[in-house]
N, C-alpha and C positions, 0 to 999 in steps of 0.2 A: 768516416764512421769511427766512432769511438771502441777503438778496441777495447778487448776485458781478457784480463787475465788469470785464467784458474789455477789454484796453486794445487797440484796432484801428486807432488811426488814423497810424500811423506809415506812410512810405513805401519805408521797406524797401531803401533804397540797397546796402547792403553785395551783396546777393543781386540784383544788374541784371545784365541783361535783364530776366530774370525777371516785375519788380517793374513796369516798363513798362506794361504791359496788367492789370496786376490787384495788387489789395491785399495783402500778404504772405500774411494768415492765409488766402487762400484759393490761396497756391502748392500743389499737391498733392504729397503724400506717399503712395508706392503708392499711388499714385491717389486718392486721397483729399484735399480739402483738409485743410491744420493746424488749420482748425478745429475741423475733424472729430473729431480726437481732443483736442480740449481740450473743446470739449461733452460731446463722450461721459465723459473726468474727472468734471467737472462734477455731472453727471448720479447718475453711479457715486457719488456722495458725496453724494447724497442733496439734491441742492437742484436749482431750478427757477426760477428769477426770475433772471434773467441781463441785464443793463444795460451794454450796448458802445460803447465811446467810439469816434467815426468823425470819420474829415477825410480822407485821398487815398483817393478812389474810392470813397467813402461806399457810393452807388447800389448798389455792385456784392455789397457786404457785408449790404448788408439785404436786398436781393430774394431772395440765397441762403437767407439764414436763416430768413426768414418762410415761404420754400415749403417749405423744408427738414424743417422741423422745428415745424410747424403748431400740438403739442399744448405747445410751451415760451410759457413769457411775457417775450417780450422785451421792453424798451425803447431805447430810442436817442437818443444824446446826440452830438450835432454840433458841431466845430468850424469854425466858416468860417476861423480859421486857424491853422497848430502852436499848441498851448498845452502840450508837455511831458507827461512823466507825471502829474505833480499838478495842471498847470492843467488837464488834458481830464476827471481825474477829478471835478475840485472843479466842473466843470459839470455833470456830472451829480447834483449834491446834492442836487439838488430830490427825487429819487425815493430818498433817502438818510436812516434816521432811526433804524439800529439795527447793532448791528455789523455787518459786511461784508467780503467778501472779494474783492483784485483779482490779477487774472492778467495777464501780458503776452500779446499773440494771435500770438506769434511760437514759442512753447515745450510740446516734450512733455513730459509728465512722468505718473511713477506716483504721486504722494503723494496719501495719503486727508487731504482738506482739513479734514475732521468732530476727526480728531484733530488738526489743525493750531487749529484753532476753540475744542479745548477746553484747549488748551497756554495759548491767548491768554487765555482765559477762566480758568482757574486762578491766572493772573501778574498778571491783573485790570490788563496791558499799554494803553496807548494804540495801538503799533503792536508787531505781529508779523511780523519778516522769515524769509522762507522761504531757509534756508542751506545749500549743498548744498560737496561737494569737489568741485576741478576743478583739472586738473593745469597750464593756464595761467591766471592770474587776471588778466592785462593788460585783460583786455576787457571787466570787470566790477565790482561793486563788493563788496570782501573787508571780513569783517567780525574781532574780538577778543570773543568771551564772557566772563564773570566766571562767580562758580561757578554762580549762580541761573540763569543765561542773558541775563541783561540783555548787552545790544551795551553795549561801553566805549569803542570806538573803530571808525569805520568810515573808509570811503576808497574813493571813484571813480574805476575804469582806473587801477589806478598803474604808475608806470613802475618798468621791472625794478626799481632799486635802492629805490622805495619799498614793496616787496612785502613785508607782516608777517605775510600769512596766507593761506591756501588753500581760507576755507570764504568761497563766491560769494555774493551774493544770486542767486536763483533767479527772481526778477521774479512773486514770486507773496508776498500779503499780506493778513492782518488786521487791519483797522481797526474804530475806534470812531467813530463820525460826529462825536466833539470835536475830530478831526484836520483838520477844514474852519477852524478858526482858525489854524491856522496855513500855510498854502497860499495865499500872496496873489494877488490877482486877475494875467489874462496871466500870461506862460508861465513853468512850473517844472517840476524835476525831481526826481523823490522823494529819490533816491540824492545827485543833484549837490548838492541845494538846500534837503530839507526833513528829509532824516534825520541831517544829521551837524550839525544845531542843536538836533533835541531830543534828541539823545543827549548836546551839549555841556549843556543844560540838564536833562538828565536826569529828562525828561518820562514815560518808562517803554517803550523801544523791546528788543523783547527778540528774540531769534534761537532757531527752532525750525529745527535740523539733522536735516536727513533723506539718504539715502544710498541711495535707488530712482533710478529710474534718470528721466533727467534732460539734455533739449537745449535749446540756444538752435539754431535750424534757420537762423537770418538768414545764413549765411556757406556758401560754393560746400563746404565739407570738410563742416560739421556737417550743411547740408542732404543731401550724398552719404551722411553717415553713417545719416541720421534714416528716409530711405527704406532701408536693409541693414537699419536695425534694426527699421523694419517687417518685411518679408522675415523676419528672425528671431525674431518674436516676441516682443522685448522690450517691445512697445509695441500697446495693444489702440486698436481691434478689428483684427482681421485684413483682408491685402487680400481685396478680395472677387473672386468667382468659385470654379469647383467644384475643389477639392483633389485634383491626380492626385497621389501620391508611391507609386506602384508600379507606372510605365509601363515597359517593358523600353525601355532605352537613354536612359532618361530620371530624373535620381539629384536625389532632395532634392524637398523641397516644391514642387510648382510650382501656381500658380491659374492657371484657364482662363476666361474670359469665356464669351459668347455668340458664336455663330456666328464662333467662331477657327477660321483656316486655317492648319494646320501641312503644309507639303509632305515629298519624298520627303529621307532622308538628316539630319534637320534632329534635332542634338545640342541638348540643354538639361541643365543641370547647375543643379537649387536650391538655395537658393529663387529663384523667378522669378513673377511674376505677368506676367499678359498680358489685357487689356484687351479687351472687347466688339469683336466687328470686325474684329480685326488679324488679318495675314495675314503667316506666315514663310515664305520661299520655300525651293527645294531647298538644302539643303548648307549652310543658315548652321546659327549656333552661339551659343546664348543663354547664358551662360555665370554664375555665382553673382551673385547679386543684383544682379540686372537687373530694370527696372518698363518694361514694355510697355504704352503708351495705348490708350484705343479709336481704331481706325480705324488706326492705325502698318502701313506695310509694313516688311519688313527681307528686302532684293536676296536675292539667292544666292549663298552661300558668302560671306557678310559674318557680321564674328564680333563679339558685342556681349559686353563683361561689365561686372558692378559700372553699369551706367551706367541714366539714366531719359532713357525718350523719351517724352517727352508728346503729348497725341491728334494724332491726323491726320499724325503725321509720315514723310516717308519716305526711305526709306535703301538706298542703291544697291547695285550688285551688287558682291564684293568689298571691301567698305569695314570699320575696324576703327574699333571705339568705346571706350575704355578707360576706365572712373569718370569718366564725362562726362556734362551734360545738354543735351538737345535738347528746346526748346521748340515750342509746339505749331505744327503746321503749316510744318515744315522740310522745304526739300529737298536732301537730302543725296546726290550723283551718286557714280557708283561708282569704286573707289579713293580713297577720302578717307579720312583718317585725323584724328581728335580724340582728346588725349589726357587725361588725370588732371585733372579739376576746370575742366576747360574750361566753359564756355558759349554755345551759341551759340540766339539769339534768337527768339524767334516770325518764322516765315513769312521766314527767312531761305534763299538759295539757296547751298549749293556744290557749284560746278562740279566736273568730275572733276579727281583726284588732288590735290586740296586737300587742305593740312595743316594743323590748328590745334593750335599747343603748349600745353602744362597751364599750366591757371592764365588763359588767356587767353578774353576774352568778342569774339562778336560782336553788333552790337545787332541789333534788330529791322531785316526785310523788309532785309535787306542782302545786295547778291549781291556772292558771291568770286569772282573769276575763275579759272576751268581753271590748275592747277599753283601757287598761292598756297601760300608759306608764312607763317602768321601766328603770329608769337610777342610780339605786344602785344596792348593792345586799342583800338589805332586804324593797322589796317591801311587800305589804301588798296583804296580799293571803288568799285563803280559800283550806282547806285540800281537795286532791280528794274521 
């Protein structure tokens, strides 16, 4: 059986707060950690033996998986410190002895890996990069195909003026276990360090282009986008709970949890999911792709859209939330306003008619004082 190898042990900086309290792949999307839906890939493609490289908050990523998901065969390869993409892989070699395939645990994706397996396997490849298009390539590593497919030229983050191409690496890969000779011990990076030498040697690195759909979730926009496009069903499985989409005064898809409390006057426009527990008061307004946690209150006459609130969080009366996230256990007082791609932290407080402008994070357990306006992310705070 074709093992697969998750790369988890990154910490996930671009996406803090966040990242503070738990490991990236288990940030939730519609509720759901990103794990979730890369096992589920996984799975969908027909393989079962799955081997995840761990180092920040290791603990937290095994316990999930092992209760989680009882009948998979995991194993687990540990860094006690960064070793890069290729140093955390090349420690897991030991349970490594026939082609294989590795995913980054930060990314959703539709592609059937079965046909990715047997692209690699016809090209009789050392390594196979998974190449997708993407309309900014600063952030990624852009590849040049010949006619067979063979990579001729690659390149990591380039800056504008050295930009030759548009098709990404996708952080998802086929190897043959002869790739362990070239991956020296301590830390390396596949893209940085170990793919644009054996393409200079032309070892046999080849690019399978696919065009399903396709995030890196690590950043405040793609992550906003990754939970809408759960919401829209570009990305399985669906959020869970019972599917109302023919409630009068109630338009689009919307999931319901368990024992949800929607009060008198309370508009919803989907998709929206709403989480085990939660409770919307009179007169607010959930508005298009919004993810409601379990146990979340949301005031009255407070108007949420595009935005995820994570469990336990609550939100005051009056207060407008706009493609924004609240992480778990916030308290948000009434009249506040957060706008476009904000952040604000686990178990943070803000006071009433607090402002936080887009873009801007607060960290963790941080209270705002009544009428703050914050348009960085190191406003001036007092400890809770």
């Amino acid at each position: 059986m074709t093992p697969v190898v998750v790369m988890a042990g990154g910490r996930g900086t671009r996406i803090r707060p966040l990242t503070f309290s738990r490991p990236k792949p288990l940030v939730p999307v519609a509720n759901r950690p990103i794990l979730d839906y890369i096992i589920q890939r996984v799975v969908d493609s027909g393989y079962s033996k799955i081997i995840m490289t761990l180092g920040y908050l290791r603990d937290q990523i095994s316990s999930y998986v092992s209760s989680r998901y009882p009948n998979l065969d995991f194993r687990f390869s540990s860094e006690k410190k960064p070793l890069g993409t290729a140093g955390g892989v090349r420690v897991a070699a030991s349970d490594i002895d026939e082609t294989f395939i590795v995913l980054s645990g930060d990314i959703l994706f539709d592609l059937d890996l079965q046909r990715m397996v047997s692209f690699h396997r016809k090209k009789d490849a050392l390594v196979t990069v998974a190449l997708t298009p993407v309309e900014d390539p600063s952030h990624y590593g852009i590849a040049v195909l010949d006619d067979d497919g063979r990579i001729t030229c690659f390149h990591e983050k380039p800056r504008p003026e050295e930009i030759f191409s548009k098709i990404a690496n996708a952080g998802i890969y086929v190897m043959e276990p002869e790739i362990f000779d070239y991956i020296p011990e301590g830390n390396s990076d596949f893209s940085a360090d170990i793919f644009p030498v054996l393409i200079e040697e032309n070892r046999g690195v080849y690019g399978f282009v696919f065009t399903g759909y396709w995030n890196d979730a690590g950043k405040p926009d793609t992550f906003l986008k990754a939970n809408h496009d759960a919401l829209n069903s570009h990305i399985t499985p669906r959020p869970e709970g019972e599917l109302l989409n023919e409630v009068p005064g109630r338009f689009g898809n919307i999931w319901v949890g368990q024992d949800v409390v929607i009060g008198e006057r309370v508009r919803i426009t989907g998709p929206v999911v709403i989480g085990d527990g939660a409770e919307i008061d009179d007169g607010a307004f959930l508005g298009r792709e919004t993810v409601i946690g379990s146990g979340v209150y949301v005031g009255s006459d407070s108007f949420v859209r595009g935005s995820v609130i994570l469990d336990g969080g609550r939100i005051g009366d009056d207060s407008q939330l706009i493609n924004c996230v609240i992480d778990e256990c916030c308290d948000i007082r009434k009249n506040c306003i957060v706008e476009r791609c904000a952040i604000v932290g686990r178990g943070a407080l803000l006071e009433p008619s607090t402002v936080i402008r887009s873009h801007c994070s607060v960290s963790n357990n941080l209270r705002i004082l009544s009428g703050s306006l914050l348009d960085s992310d190191y406003p001036i705070v007092a400890e809770k």
